[in-house]
C-alpha positions as CSV (number, residue, x, y, z in Angstrom):
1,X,1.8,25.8,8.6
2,X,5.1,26.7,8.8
3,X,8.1,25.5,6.2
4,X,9.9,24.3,9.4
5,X,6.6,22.2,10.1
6,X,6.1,21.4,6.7
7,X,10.0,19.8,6.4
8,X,9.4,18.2,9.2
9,X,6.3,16.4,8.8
10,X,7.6,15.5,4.9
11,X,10.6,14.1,6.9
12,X,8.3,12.2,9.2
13,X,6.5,11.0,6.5
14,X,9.0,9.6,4.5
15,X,11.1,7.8,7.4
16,X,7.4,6.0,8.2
17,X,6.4,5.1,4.8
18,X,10.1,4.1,3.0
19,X,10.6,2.1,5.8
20,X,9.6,-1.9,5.2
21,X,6.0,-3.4,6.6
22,X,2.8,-4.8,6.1
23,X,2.1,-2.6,2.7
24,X,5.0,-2.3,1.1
25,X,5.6,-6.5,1.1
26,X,2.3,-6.6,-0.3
27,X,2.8,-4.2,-3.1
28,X,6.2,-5.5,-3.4
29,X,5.1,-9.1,-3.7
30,X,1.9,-7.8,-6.2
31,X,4.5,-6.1,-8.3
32,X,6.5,-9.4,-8.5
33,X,3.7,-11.5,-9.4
34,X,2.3,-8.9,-12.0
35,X,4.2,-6.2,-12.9
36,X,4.7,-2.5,-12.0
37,X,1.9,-1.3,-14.7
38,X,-0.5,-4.2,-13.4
39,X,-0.1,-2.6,-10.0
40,X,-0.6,1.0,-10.7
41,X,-4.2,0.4,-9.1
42,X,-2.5,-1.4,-6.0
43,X,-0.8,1.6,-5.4
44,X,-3.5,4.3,-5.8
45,X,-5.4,2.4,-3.7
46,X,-2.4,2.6,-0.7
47,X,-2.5,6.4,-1.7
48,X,-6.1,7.0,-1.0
49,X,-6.0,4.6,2.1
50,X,-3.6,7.0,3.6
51,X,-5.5,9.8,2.9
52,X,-8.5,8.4,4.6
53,X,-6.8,7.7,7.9
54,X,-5.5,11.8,7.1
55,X,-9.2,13.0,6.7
56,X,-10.3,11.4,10.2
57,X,-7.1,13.0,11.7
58,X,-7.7,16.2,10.2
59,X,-11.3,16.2,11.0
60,X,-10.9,15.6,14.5
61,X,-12.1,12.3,14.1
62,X,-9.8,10.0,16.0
63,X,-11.5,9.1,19.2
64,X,-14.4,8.0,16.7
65,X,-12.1,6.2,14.9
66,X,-10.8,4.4,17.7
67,X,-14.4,3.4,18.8
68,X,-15.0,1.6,16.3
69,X,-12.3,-0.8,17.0
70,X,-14.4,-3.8,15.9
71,X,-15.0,-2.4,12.4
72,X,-11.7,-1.7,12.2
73,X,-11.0,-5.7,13.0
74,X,-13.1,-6.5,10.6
75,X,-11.4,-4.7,7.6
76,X,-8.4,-5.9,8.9
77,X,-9.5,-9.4,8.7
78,X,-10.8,-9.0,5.6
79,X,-7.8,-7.4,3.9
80,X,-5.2,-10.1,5.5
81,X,-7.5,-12.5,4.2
82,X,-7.6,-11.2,0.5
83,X,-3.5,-11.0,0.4
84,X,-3.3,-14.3,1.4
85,X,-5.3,-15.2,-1.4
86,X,-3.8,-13.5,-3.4
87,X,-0.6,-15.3,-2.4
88,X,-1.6,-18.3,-2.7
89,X,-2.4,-17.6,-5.9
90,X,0.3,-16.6,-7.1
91,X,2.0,-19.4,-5.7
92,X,0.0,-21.8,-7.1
93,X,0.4,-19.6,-10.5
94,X,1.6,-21.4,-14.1
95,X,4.5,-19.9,-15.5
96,X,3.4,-17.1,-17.7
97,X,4.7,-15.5,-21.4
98,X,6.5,-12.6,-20.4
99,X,6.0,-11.1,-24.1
100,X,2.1,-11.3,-24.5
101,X,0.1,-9.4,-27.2
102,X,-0.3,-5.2,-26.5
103,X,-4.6,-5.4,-26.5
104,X,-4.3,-8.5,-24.0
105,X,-1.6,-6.8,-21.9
106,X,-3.7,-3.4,-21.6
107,X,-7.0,-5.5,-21.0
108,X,-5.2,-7.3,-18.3
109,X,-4.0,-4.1,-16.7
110,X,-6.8,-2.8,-16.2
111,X,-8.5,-5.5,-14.7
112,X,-5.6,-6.0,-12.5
113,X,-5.7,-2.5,-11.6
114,X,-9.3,-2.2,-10.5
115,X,-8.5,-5.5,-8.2
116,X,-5.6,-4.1,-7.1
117,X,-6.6,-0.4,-6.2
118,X,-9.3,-2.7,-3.8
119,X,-6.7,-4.8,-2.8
120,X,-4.0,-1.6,-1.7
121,X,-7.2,0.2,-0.4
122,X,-8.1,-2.8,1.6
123,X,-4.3,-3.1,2.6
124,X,-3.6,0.2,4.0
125,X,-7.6,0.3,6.0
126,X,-6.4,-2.8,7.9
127,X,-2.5,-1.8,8.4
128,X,-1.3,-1.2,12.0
129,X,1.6,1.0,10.8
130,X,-0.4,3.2,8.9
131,X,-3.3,3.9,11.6
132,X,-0.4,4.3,14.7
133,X,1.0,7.3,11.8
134,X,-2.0,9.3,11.4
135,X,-4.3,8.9,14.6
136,X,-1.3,8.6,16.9
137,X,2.0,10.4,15.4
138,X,1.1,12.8,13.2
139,X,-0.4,15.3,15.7
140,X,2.9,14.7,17.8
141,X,3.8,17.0,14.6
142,X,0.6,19.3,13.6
143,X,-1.7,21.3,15.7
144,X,-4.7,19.5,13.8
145,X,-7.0,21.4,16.0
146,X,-5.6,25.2,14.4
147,X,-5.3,23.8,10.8
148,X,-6.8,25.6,8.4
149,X,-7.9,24.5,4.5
150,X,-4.4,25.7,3.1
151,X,-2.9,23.6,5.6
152,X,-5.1,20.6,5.3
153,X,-4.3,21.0,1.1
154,X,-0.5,21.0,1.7
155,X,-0.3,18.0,4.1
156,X,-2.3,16.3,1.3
157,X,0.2,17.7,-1.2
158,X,3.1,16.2,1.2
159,X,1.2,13.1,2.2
160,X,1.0,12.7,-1.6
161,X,4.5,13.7,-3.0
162,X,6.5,11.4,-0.3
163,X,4.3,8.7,-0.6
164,X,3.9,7.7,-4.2
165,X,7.6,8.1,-4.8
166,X,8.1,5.7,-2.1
167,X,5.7,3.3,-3.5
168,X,6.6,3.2,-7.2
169,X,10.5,2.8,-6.2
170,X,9.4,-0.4,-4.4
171,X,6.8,-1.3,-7.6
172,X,9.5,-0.7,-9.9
173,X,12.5,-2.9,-7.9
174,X,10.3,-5.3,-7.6
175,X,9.7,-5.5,-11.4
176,X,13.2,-4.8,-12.4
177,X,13.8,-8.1,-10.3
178,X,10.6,-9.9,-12.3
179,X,12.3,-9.3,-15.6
180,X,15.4,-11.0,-15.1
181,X,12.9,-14.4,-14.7
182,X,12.2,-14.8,-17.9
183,X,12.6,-19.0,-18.0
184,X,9.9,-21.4,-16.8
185,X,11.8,-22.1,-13.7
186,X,12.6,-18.5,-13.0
187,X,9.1,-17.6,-13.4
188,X,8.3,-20.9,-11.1
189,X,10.4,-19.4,-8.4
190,X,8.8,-15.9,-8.8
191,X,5.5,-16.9,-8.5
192,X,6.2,-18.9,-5.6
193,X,8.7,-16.3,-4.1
194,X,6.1,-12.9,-4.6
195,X,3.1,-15.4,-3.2
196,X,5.3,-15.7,-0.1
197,X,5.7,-12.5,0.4
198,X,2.1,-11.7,0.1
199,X,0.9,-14.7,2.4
200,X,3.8,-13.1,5.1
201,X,2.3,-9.8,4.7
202,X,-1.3,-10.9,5.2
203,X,-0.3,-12.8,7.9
204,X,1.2,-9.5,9.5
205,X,-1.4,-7.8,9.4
206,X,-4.0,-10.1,10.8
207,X,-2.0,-10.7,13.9
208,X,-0.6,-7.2,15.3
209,X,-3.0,-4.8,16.4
């Protein structure tokens, strides 16, 4: 792979994933609702989603991909489903004490993190966006049929150095935003404001295809 190929598939990358959708509304609207350290799992989860869709575009495996159109429904069902949940939860939510004890805040996170890295995994598997990328653009950029392990290990490394970036700017907005709510009300209207988001981005992704 050539730096020219390289730059331009990191360029490509960046312009697909910094640009707003399905995913980052959910992980935007997850971050409201909990918190950039509470969605460190949401976002790993997004990561190794995309990397699954790279691995069947690497390995040639696109026209399997594509016939199995009707598990890929399914996942996508399933993971519109589960962020609407998750929105209406959050919309139906109590206001919550910002300032909560250290042991109770790490034992949260992680339990919100292992929910959420299913939650981002689930996410990315069922987003339209992310699919059309790997199985339909990205070979518009690389020869996948001449790539060799070097070049499958630096389109991970790009894949992976544009994409978290992107993600934990829009993780850490989001909870820049959610700690300016700090009042009963405010924390009313962010509940009820990141549950929205989520429900809208669930409902995205169940109806384009």
């Amino acid at each position: 792979m050539t730096v020219t190929v390289a730059f331009a598939l990191a360029l490509a990358c960046f312009i697909a994933m910094a640009a707003p959708g399905p995913g980052t509304f959910a992980l935007t609207g997850h971050a409201l609702a909990h918190g950039l350290r509470r969605s460190v799992g949401f976002i790993v989860g997004m990561l190794v989603g995309d990397l699954i869709f790279m691995a069947f575009a690497i390995g040639g495996l696109a026209v399997i991909a594509r016939s199995y159109q009707d598990l890929f429904l399914v996942i996508r069902i399933c993971g519109a489903a589960y962020l609407i949940y998750l929105g209406i939860k959050a919309w139906r939510a109590a206001p919550k004490i910002l300032a909560e004890g250290r042991k109770q805040i790490e034992r949260s996170a992680r339990a919100h993190n292992i929910r959420g890295f299913i939650s981002g995994l689930l996410v990315t598997l069922s987003n339209p966006k992310v699919i059309i990328f790997y199985i339909g653009i990205l070979p518009a950029f690389v020869d996948l049929g001449t790539l060799t392990f070097i070049d499958a290990v630096i389109m991970v490394g790009i894949v992976t150095g544009v994409l978290l970036p992107v993600l934990v700017s829009y993780g850490a907005l989001a909870e820049r935003a959610r700690t300016m709510l700090t009042s009963d009300r405010g924390q009313k209207m962010l509940n009820r404001g990141s549950g929205s988001v989520m429900i809208g981005a669930g409902v995205v992704i169940a109806t384009r295809g």
